[in-house]
BAKOLRO-453505 format. One record per residue (C-alpha): residue number from 1; residue in one letter; x, y, z. Coordinates in Angstrom, 1 decimal, always signed. Layout:
# residues N
[NUM; 'A'; [X; Y; Z]],
...
# end
This chain:
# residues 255
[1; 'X'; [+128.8; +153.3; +92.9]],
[2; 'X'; [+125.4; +152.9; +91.3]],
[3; 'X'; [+126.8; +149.5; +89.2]],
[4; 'X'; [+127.9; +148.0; +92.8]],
[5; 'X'; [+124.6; +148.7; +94.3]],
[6; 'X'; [+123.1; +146.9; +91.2]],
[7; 'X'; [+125.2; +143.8; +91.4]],
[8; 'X'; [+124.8; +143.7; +95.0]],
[9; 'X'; [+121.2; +143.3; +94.8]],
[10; 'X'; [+121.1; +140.7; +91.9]],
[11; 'X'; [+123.5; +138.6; +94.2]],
[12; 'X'; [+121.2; +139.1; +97.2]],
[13; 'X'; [+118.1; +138.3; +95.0]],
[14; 'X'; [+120.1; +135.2; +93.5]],
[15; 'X'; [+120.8; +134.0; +96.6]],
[16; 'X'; [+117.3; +134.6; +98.0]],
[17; 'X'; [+115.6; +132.5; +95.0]],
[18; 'X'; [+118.2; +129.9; +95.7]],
[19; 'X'; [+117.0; +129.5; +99.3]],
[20; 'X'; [+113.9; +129.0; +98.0]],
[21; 'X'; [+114.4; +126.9; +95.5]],
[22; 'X'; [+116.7; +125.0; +98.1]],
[23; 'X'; [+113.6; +124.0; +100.5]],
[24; 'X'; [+113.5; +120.6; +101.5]],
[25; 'X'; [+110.8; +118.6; +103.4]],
[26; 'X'; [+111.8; +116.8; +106.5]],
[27; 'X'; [+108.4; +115.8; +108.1]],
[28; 'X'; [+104.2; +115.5; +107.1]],
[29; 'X'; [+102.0; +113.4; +105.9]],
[30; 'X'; [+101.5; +111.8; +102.2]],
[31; 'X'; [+98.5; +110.1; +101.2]],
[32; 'X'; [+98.6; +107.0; +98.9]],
[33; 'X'; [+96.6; +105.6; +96.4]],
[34; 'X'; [+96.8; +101.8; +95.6]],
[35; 'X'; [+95.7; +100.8; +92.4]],
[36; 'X'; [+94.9; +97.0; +91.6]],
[37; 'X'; [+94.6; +95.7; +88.4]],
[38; 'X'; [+92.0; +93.1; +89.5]],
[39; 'X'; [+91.4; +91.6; +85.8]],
[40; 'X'; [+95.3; +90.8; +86.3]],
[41; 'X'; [+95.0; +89.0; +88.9]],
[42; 'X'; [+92.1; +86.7; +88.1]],
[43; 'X'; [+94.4; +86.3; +84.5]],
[44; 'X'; [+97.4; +84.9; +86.9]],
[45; 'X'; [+95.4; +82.8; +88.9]],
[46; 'X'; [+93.7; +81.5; +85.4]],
[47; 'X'; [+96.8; +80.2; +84.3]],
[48; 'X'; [+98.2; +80.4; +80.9]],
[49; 'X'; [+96.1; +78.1; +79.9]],
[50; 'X'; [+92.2; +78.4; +81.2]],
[51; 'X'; [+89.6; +76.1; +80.7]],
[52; 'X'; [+86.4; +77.3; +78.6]],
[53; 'X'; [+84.3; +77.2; +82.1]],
[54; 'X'; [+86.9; +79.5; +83.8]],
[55; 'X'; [+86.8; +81.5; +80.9]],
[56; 'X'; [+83.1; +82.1; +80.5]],
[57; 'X'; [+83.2; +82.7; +84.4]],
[58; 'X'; [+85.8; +85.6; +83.9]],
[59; 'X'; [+84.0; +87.6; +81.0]],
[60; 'X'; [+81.0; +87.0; +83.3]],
[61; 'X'; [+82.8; +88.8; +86.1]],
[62; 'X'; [+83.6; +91.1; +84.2]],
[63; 'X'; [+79.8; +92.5; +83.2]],
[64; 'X'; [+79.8; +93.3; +86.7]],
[65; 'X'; [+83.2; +94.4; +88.3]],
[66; 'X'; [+85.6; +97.1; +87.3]],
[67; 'X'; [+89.1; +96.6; +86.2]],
[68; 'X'; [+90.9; +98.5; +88.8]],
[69; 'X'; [+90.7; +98.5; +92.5]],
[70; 'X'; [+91.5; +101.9; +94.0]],
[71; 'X'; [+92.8; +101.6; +97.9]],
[72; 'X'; [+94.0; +104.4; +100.2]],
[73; 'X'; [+96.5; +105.0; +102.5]],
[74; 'X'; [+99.2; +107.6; +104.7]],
[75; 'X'; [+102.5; +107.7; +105.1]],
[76; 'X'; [+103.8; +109.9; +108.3]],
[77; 'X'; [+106.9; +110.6; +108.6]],
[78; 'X'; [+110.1; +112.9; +109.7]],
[79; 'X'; [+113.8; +112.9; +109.4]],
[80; 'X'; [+113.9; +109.2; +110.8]],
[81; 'X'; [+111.2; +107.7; +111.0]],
[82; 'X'; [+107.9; +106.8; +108.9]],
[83; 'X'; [+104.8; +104.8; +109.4]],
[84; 'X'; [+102.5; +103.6; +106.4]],
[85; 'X'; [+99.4; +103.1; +107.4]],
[86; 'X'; [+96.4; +101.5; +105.2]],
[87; 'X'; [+92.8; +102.8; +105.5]],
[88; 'X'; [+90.8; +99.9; +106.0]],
[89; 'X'; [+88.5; +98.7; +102.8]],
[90; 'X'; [+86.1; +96.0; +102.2]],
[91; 'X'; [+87.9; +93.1; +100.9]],
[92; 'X'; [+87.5; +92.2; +97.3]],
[93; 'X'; [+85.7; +88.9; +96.0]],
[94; 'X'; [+87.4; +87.9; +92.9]],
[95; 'X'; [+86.0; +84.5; +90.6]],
[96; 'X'; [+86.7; +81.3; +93.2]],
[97; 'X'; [+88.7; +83.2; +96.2]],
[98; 'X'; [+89.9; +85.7; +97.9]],
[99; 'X'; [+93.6; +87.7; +96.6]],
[100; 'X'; [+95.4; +89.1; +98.7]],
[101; 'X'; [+97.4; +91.4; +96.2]],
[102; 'X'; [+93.9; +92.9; +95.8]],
[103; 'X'; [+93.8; +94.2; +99.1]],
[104; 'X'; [+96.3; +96.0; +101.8]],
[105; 'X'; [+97.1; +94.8; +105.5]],
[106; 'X'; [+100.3; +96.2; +106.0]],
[107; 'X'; [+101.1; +98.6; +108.9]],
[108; 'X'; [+104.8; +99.8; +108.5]],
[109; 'X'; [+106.9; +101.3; +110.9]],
[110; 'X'; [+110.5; +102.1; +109.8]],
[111; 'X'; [+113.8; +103.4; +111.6]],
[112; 'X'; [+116.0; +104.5; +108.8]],
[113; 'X'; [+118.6; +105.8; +111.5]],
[114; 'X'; [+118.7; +102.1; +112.8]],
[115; 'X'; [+117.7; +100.4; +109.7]],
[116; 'X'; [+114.9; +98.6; +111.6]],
[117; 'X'; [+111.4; +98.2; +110.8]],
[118; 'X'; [+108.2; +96.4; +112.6]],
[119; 'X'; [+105.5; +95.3; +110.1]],
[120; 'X'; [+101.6; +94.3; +111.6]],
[121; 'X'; [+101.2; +92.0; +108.5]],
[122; 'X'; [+97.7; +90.3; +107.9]],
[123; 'X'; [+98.1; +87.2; +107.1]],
[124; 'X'; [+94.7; +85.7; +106.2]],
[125; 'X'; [+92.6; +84.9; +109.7]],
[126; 'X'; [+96.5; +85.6; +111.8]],
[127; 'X'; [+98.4; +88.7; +112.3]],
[128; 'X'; [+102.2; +88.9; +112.5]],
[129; 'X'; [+104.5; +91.6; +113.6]],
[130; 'X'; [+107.2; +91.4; +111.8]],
[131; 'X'; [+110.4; +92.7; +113.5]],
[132; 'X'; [+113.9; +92.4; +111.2]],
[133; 'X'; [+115.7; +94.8; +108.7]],
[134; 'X'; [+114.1; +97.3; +107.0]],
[135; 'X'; [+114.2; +95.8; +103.3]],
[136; 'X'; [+118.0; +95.9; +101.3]],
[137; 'X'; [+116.9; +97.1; +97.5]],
[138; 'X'; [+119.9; +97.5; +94.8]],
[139; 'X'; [+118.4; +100.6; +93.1]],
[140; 'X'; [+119.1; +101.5; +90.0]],
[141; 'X'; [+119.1; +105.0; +88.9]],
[142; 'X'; [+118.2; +106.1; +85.5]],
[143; 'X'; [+117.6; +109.8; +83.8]],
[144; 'X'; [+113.7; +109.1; +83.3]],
[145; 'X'; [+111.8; +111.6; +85.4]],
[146; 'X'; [+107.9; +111.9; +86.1]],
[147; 'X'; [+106.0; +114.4; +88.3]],
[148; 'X'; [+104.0; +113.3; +91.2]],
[149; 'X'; [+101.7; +114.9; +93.2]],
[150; 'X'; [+103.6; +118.5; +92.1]],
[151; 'X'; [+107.6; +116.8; +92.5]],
[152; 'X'; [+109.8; +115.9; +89.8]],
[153; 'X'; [+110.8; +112.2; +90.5]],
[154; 'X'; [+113.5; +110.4; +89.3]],
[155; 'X'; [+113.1; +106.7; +88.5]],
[156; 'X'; [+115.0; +104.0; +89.4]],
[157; 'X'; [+114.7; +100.1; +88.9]],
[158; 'X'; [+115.2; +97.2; +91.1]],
[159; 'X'; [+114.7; +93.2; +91.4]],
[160; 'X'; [+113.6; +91.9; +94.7]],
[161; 'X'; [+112.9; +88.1; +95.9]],
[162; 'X'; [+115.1; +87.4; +92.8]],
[163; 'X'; [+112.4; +87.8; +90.1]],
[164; 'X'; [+110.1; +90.9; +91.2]],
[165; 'X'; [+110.5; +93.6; +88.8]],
[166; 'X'; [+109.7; +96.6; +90.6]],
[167; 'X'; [+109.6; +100.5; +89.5]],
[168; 'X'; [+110.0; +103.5; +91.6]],
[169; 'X'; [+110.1; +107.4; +91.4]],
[170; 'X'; [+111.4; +109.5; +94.6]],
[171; 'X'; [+112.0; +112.9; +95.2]],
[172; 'X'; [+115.6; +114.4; +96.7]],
[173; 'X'; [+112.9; +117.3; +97.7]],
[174; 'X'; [+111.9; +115.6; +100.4]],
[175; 'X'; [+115.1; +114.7; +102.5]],
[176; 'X'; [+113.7; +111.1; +104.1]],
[177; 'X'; [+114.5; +107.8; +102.4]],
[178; 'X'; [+111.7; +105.9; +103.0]],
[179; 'X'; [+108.1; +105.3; +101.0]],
[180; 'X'; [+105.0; +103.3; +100.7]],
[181; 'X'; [+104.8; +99.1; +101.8]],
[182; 'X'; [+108.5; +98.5; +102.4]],
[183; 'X'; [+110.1; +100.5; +99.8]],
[184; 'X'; [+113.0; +102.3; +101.2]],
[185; 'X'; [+116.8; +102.8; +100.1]],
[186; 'X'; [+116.6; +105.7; +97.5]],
[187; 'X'; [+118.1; +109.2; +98.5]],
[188; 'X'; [+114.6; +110.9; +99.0]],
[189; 'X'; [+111.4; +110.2; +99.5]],
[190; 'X'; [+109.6; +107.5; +97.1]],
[191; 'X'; [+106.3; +108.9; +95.8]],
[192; 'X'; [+105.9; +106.3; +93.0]],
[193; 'X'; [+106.2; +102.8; +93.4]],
[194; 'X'; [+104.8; +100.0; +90.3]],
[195; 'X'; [+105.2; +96.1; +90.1]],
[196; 'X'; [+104.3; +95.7; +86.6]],
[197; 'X'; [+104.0; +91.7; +86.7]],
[198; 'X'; [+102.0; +92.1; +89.7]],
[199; 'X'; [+99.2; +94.1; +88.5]],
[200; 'X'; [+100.1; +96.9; +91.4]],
[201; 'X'; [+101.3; +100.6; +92.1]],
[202; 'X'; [+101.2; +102.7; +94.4]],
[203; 'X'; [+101.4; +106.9; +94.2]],
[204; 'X'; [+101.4; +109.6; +96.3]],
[205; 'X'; [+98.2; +112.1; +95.4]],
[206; 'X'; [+98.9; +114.8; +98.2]],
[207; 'X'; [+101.6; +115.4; +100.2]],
[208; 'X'; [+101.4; +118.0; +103.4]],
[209; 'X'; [+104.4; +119.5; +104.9]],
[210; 'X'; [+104.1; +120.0; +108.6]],
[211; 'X'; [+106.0; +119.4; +111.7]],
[212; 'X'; [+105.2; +115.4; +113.1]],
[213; 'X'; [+105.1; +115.3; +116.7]],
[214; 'X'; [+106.7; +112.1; +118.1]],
[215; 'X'; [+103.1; +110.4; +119.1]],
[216; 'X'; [+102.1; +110.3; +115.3]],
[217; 'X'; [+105.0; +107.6; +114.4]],
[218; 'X'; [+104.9; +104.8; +117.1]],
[219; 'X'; [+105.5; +101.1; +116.1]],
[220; 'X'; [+102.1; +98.6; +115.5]],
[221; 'X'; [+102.4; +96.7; +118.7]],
[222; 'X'; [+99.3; +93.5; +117.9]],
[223; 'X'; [+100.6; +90.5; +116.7]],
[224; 'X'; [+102.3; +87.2; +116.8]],
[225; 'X'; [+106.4; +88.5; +116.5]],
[226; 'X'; [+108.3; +86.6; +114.5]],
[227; 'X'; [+111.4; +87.8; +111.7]],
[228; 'X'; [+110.9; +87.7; +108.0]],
[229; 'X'; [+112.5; +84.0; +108.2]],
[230; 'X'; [+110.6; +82.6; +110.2]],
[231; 'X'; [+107.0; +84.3; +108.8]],
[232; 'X'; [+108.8; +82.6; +105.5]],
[233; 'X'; [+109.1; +79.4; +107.2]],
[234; 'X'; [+105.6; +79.1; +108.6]],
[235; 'X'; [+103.8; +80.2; +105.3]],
[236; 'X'; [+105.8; +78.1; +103.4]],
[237; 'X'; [+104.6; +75.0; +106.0]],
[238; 'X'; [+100.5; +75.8; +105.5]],
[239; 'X'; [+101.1; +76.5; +101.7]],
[240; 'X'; [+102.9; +73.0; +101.5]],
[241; 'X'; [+101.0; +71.2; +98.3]],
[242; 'X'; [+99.5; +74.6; +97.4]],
[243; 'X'; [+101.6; +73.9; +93.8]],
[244; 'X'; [+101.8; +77.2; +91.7]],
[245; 'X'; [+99.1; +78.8; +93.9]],
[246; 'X'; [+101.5; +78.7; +97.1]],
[247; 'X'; [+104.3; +80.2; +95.0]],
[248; 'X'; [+102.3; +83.7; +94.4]],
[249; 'X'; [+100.7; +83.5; +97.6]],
[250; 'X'; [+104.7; +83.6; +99.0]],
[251; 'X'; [+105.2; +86.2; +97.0]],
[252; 'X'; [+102.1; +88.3; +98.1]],
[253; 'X'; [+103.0; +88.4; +101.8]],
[254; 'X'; [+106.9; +88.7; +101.7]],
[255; 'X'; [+107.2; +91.9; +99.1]],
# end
């Protein structure tokens, strides 16, 4: 009788630690941090071939600017819905212009039960609200793990807009598939997000279970509305004999 009463209570206390070990998140808040490599940038917009005057500005800039930008944001969010929000910054001044890859503008709200999302996008001096699909990625999975913010991530790889090499790490802990920007698709939540060739990533640094009342994820509502074709279309019309320059700036505002 005694061996019964003993095996009962390892089941029971097997079954309690699975419970536990079985807790997944379905609503809260994570905080982001956006990390720029700035030198990068100003590399890109160099070219691969730089002149000795756009060189000696650069190691100038350099005396008194740090290489990496660090930029905050949240991401709220429950079983269906999220909203990324950025927390406004002073914009960056880089050798002959602005760059908009060293900043965020992007307010995201995303339906993953309807697949829909609404973006308030900055678009230099204009804001769009960008109504259409939420973004259709062809992950990758691989064995690779990495912990973030105290979750084991898995990571999987993906191309986007045909030559965007792009990095992420999500957690099946927390049962939403959505993350930072527009990256969504992966069966848990994305804490980890890198474009290597773009000198960006983005990674959670807290994340705070709690229970999200509806009020907290509500759609950005200012803004010219428009789809992701036609935002395309008109940025492709004012970039028209930008040459090289109009093909990153593309790039910036559609990823």
């Amino acid at each position: 009788m005694k061996s019964i009463f003993i095996a009962l209570a390892l089941v029971l206390t097997g079954n309690t630690l699975f419970a536990q070990n079985a807790h997944f998140i379905t609503g809260g808040t994570i905080d982001f941090e956006r990390t720029v490599n700035v030198y990068g940038l100003i590399k890109d917009q160099m070219g691969k071939t730089p002149n000795d005057y756009d060189i000696k500005m650069f190691e100038e800039y350099k005396k008194t600017n740090p290489q990496f930008r660090k930029l905050q944001s949240t991401l709220v969010f429950d079983k269906s819905k999220s909203l990324f929000t950025p927390i406004p910054s002073e914009k960056v001044q880089l050798i002959y212009n602005d760059n908009p890859s060293a900043t965020q503008s992007n307010t995201v709200y995303a339906d993953m039960a309807t697949g829909q999302s609404i973006i308030q996008k900055e678009v230099y001096d204009e804001v769009f609200l960008v109504k259409d699909s939420t973004r259709k990625i062809k992950w990758k999975l691989t064995p690779e793990t990495r912990d973030i913010a105290g979750y084991t991530c898995r990571r999987a790889n993906a191309i986007i807009m045909d030559s965007v090499y792009v990095v992420a790490f999500y957690t099946d802990k927390i049962h939403v598939s959505s993350g930072p920007e527009t990256f969504t698709g992966l069966p848990g939540m994305i804490l980890g997000v890198a474009l290597p060739h773009e000198n960006v990533t983005w990674f959670a640094t807290k994340v705070t279970e709690a229970a999200v009342p509806p009020t907290a994820i509500v759609p950005p509502k200012k803004g010219k509305p428009v789809n992701n074709k036609q935002l395309f279309d008109i940025l492709k019309q004012v970039m028209k004999g930008w040459g090289a320059t109009a093909l990153h700036e593309l790039k910036v505002f559609t990823i």
